[in-house]
Structure formats: C-alpha cells, structure tokens
C-alpha positions as CSV (number, residue, x, y, z in Angstrom):
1,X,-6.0,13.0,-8.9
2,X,-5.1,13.4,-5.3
3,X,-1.5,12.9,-5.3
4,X,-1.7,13.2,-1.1
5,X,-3.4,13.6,1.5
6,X,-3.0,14.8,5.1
7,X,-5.2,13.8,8.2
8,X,-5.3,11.9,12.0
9,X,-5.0,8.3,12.0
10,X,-8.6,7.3,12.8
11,X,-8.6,3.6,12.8
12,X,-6.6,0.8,11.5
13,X,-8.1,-2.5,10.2
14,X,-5.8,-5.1,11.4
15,X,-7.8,-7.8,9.2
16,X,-7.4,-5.8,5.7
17,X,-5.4,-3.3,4.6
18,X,-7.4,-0.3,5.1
19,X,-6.8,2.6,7.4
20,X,-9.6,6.3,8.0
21,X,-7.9,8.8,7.5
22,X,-10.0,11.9,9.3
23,X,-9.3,15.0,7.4
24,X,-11.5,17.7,9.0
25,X,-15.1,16.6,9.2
26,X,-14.2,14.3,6.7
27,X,-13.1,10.4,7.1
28,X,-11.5,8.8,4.0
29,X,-10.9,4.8,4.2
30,X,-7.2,4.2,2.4
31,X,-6.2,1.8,1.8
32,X,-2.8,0.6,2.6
33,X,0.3,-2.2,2.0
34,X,1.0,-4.3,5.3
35,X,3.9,-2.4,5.5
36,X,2.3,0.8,5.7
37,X,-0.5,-0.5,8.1
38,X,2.0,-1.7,10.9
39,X,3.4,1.8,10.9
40,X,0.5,3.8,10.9
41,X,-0.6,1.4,13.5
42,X,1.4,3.1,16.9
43,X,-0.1,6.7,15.5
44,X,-3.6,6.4,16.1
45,X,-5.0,10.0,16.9
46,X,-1.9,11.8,15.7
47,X,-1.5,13.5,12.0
48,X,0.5,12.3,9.1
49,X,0.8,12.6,5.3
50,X,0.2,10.0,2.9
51,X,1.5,9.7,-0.5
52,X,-1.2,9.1,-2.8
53,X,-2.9,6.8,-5.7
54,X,-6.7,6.9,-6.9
55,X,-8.1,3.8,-8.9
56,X,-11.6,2.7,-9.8
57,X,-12.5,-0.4,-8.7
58,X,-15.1,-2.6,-10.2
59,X,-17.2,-3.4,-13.5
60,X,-17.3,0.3,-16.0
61,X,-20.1,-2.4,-18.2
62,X,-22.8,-2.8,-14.7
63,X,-21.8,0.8,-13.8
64,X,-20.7,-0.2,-10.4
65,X,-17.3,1.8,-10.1
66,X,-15.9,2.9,-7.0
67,X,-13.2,5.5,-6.3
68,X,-9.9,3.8,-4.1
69,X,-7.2,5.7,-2.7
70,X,-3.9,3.6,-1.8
71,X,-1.7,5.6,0.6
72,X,2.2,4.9,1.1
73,X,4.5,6.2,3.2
74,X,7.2,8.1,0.7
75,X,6.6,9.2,-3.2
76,X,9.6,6.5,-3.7
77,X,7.0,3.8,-2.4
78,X,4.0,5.2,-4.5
79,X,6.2,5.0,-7.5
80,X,7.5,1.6,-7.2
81,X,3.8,0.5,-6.4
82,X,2.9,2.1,-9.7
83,X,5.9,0.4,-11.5
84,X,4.4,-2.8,-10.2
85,X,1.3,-2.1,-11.3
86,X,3.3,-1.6,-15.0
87,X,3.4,-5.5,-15.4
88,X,0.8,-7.1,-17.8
89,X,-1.7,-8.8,-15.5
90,X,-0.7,-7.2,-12.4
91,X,-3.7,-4.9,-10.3
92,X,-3.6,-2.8,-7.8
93,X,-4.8,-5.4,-5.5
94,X,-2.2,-8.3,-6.6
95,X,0.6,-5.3,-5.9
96,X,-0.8,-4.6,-2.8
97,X,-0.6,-8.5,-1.7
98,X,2.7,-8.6,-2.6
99,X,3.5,-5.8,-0.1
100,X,2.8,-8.4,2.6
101,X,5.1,-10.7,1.0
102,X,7.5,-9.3,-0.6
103,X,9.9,-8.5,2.5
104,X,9.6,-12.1,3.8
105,X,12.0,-14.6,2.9
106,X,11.3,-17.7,1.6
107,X,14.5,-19.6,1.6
108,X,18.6,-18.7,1.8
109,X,19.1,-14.5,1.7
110,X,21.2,-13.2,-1.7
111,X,24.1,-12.7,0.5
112,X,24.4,-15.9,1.7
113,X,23.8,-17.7,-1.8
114,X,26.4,-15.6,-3.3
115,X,28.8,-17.1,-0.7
116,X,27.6,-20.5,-1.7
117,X,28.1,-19.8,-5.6
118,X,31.5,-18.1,-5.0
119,X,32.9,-21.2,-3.0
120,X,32.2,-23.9,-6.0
C-alpha cells in the first residue's frame, strides 16, 4: 500500500475532488476531500507530501476494478477518514462527501446552544 506520496501540484479539478500529482515522469490523479483541494489549490507547481489511502473501486464480479488513491493533508486526517470509513454502510466516496460538509454549519454552533441549555 502506498502509505504517501511526494510530487508537484499538477492540476487541481475545481469540479471534483481530484488533484495530479507529478511524481518524476509520472502523473498520479488523487483524489482529495474539499478541504484538501482548496489548500493544494494556491501550490500549483510547487512540491508537497500527501498522506495516503489505496482502494479499488468498482465491480470484483465484471472484473472492472480500479486502483484509487485518496490523499490528505496530515496522518491525523487519513486516520479519521479511515475511522469514517469504519461505519457500516459508509464508502470511501460517502466519507469523502462528507468532507465538504462536515465543517459547515447547519444551524446554532455547540457553543452557543450550550448557552441556551444552561440558561433554562
């Protein structure tokens, strides 16, 4: 398994969440959380080091299995995407969704419902 890899920011799909990653005459397509994507996306040409995850993707019964490689930022990211990944029904590609949507808010912040629980 490749646990991490090291290479210039090629290009950044703004659409998906996919970067290519050019390591030597090589150019691996990673691909990435939202979170990850709008960082890498101010280092375009310049070299960094992603911490790694490998999957196959697809059918094993038609045969049609394709190597994926998720890149994160930190080993503390790639393990709490793995520990997501830990819950029954829960894929690679659901965790990665939820990377766009877990740091959005969707109604009052903890801090401010504690403060409403405390006052009653």
């Amino acid at each position: 398994m490749i646990t991490k890899i090291s290479g210039a920011v090629e290009r950044v799909d703004t659409t998906g969440n996919s970067i290519e990653l050019a390591v030597g005459p090589v150019v691996h397509e990673v691909l990435v959380t939202d979170l990850v994507r709008r960082s890498l996306q101010q280092k375009l040409g310049q070299p960094v080091t992603l911490h790694t995850l490998e999957y196959l993707e697809g059918n094993p019964t038609r045969g049609n299995l394709v190597p994926r490689i998720v890149g994160f930022l930190t080993e503390v990211e790639r393990e709490f995407f793995e520990l997501i990944c830990e819950v029954d029904g829960v894929g690679v590609r659901t965790a990665s969704a939820c990377g766009r949507r877990c740091g959005r808010s969707s109604g009052p912040s903890a801090r401010s419902r504690r403060r409403s629980t405390s006052r009653t």
